[in-house]
C-alpha positions as CSV (number, residue, x, y, z in Angstrom):
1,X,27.9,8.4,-7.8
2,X,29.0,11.6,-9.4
3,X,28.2,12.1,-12.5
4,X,30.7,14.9,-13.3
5,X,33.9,13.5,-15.3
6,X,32.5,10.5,-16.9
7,X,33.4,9.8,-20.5
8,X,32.8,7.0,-23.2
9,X,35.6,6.6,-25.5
10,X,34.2,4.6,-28.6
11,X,34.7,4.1,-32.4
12,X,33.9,7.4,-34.8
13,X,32.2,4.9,-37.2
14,X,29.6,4.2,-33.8
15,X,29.0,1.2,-34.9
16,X,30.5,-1.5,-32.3
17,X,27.9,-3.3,-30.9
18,X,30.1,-3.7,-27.4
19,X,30.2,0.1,-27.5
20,X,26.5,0.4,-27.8
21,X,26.1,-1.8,-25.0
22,X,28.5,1.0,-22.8
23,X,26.1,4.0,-24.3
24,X,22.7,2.4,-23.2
25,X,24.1,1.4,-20.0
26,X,25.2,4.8,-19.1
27,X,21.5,5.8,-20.5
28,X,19.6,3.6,-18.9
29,X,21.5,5.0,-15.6
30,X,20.5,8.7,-16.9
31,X,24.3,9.7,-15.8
32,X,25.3,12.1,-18.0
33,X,28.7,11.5,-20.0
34,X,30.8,12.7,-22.8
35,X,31.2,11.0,-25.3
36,X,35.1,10.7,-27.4
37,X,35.4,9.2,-31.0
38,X,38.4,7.4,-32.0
39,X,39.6,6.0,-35.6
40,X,40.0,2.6,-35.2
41,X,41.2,2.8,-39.1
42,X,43.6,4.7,-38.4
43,X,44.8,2.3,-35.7
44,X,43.6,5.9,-32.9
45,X,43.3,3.3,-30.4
46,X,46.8,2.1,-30.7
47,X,48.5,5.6,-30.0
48,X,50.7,5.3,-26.3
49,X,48.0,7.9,-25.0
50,X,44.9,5.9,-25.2
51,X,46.9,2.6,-24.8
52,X,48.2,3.9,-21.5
53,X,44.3,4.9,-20.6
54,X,42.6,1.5,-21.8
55,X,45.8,-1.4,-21.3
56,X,44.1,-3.5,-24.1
57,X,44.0,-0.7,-26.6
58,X,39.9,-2.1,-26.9
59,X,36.3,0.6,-27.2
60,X,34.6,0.8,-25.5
61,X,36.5,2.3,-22.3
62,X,34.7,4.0,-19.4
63,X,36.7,6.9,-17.6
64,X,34.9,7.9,-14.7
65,X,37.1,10.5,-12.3
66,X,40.7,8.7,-12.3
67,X,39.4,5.5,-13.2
68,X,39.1,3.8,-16.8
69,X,37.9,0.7,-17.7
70,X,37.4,-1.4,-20.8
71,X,35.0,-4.2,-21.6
72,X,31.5,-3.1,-22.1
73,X,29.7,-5.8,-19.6
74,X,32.9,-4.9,-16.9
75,X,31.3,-1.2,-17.4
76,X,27.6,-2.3,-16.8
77,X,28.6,-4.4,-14.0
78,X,30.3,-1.1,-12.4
79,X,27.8,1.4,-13.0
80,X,25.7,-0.8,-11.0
81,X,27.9,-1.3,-8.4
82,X,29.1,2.5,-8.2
83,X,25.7,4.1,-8.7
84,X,23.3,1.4,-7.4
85,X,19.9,4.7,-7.5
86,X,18.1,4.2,-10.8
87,X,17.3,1.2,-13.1
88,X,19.7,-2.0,-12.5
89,X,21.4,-3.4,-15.4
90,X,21.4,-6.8,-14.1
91,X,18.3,-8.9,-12.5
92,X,18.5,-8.3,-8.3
93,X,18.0,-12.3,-7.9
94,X,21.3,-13.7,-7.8
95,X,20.9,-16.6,-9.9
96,X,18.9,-14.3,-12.6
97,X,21.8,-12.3,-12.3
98,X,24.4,-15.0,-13.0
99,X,22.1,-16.1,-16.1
100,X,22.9,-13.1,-17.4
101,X,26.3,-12.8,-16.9
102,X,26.8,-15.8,-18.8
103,X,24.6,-15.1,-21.2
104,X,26.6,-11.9,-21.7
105,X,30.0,-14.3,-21.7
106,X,28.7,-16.7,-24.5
107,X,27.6,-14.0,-26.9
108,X,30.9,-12.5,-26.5
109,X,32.9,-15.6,-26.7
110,X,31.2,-17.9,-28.8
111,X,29.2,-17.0,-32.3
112,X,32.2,-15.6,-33.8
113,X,31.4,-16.9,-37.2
114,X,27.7,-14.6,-37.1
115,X,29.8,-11.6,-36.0
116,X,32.2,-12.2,-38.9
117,X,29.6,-13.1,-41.5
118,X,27.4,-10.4,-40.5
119,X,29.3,-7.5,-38.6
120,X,27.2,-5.1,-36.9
121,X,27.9,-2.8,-39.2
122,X,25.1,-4.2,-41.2
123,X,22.5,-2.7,-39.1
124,X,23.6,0.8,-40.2
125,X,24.7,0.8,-43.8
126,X,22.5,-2.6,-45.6
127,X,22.9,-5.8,-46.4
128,X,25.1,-8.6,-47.3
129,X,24.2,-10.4,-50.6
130,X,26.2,-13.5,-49.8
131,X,24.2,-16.3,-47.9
132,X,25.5,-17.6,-44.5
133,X,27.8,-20.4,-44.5
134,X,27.1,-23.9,-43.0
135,X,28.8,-23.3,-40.2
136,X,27.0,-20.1,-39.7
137,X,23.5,-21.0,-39.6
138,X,24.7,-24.1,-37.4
139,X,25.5,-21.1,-34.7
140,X,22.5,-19.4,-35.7
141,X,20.8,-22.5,-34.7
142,X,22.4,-22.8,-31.1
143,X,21.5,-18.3,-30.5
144,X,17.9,-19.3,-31.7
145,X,17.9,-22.4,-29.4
146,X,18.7,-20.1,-26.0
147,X,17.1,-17.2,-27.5
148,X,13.9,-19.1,-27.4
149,X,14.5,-21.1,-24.0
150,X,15.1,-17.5,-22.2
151,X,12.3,-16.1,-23.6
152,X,9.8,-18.2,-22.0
153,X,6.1,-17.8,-22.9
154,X,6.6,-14.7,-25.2
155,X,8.3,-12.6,-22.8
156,X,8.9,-9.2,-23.2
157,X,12.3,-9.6,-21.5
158,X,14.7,-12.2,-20.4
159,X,14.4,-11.8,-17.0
160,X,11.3,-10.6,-16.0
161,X,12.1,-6.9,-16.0
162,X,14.8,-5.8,-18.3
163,X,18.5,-5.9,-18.4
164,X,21.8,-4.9,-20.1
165,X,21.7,-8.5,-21.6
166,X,18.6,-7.8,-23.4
167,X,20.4,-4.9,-25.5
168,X,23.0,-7.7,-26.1
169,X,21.6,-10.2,-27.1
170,X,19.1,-7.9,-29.6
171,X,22.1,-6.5,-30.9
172,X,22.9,-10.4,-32.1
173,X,20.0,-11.3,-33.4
174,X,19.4,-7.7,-35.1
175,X,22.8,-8.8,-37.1
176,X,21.1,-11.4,-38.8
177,X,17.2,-9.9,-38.7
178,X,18.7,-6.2,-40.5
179,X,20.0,-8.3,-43.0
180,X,17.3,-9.9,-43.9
181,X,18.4,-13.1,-43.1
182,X,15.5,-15.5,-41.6
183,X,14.8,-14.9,-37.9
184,X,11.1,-16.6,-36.2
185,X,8.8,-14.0,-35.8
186,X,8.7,-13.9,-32.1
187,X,12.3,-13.1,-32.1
188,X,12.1,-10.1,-34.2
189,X,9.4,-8.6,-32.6
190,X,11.1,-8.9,-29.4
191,X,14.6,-7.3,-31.1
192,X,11.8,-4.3,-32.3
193,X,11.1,-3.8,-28.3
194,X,14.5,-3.1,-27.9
195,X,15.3,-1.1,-30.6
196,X,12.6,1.2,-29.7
197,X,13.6,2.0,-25.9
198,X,14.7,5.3,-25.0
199,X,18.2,4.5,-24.0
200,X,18.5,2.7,-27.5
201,X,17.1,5.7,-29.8
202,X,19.7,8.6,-29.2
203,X,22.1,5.7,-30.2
204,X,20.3,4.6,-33.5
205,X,20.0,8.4,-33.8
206,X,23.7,9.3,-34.3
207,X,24.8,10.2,-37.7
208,X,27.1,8.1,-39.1
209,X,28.8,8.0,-42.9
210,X,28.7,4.7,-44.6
211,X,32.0,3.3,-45.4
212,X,32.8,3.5,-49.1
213,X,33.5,0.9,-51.3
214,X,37.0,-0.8,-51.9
C-alpha cells in the first residue's frame, strides 16, 4: 500500500471513541497519515464539502488516494485488506475473525444507554456524579457477561494475539472504569493493557480543551 495521501478526518474535541479506533488502526499499521480536525459543534461535518467526501456526514472518514471511507471498523477491515505487511487488525482464523466482527457490530449497535450515560468524553475531562440508571447497569451486566466469556482464563487478549476489537471493546469498558463506576478487577487490568500500547499513547497524548460548563 502506499502510504502517501492518507488522511484521518476526525472530531477537534478528539474524543470519539469510533475515531480512536481509526487512529490506532492506522498506528498499529505504522502508515503514516495526516490527520484533519472538524467541529462537529459547529455542525463542520455537515458543510456540502465534507458531506460530498464522507456521504453520511459521520468521523471518522479515511481518504486514502481517491478513496474515502467512513465507519471506523469498515477502515480497519480495509487497511487490512489494502496493506496486508505489518500487524493484522483482525485474528487470521476465520471464525476468530468473524467473533470479532461481531463483537465489533454489538458494541456499536447495542449498549446505547452506557454510551449515553457515560460518553467517552468522560475518559478525558472527569466524571459523572449521577449514578447509572437501571437500565444501564442491566447493559452493563450483558458487556461484563461477554467481556468475561472472551477473555477466557485471564487473557491478555481476546483472541490470542491482539486485535482492533480489543481497542474497542477497552474503549467501553474504560467509559464506565474512568468514571469510577464499578468494573471486576480483571477487567480493568486488562483495559490498563490497552491503554498502555504504543498505538494507544500518541492518542491519549493529544491535547485537548475540556468543554466548559453550560
Amino acid at each position: 500500500m502506499e502510504s502517501s495521501n492518507i488522511k484521518l478526518y476526525v472530531g477537534a474535541d478528539f474524543v470519539s471513541a469510533f475515531a480512536m479506533s481509526a487512529f490506532v488502526a492506522l498506528k498499529e499499521k505504522q502508515l503514516p497519515f495526516e490527520c484533519v480536525t472538524l467541529d462537529l459543534k459547529n455542525r463542520e461535518n455537515y458543510q456540502a464539502s465534507y458531506r460530498d467526501l464522507s456521504m453520511t456526514c459521520k468521523i471518522p472518514t479515511l481518504v486514502h488516494e481517491d478513496f474515502a471511507l467512513s465507519e471506523s471498523s469498515a477502515i480497519a477491515e480495509y487497511l487490512d485488506e489494502v496493506a496486508p505487511e505489518g500487524r493484522k487488525l483482525f485474528p487470521a482464523d476465520t471464525r476468530l475473525r468473524a467473533r470479532a466482527r461481531q463483537l465489533q457490530a454489538w458494541l456499536r449497535s447495542d449498549l446505547l444507554i452506557i454510551r449515553r450515560e457515560r460518553p467517552a468524553d468522560l475518559i478525558y475531562f472527569g466524571t459523572k456524579d449521577t449514578p447509572l440508571s437501571e437500565e444501564a447497569l442491566v447493559a452493563v451486566d450483558r458487556l461484563f457477561f461477554v467481556a468475561d466469556r472472551l477473555l477466557k482464563g485471564g487473557a491478555d487478549h481476546l483472541f490470542g494475539d491482539w486485535s482492533i476489537a480489543d481497542t474497542d471493546l477497552a474503549i467501553m469498558l474504560n467509559r464506565l472504569l474512568a468514571n469510577g463506576d464499578h468494573v471486576p478487577a480483571r477487567l480493568a487490568a486488562y483495559v490498563r493493557r490497552q491503554w498502555d500500547r504504543d498505538s494507544v499513547r500518541p492518542w491519549l497524548d493529544i491535547e485537548r480543551i475540556a468543554p466548559t460548563a453550560q
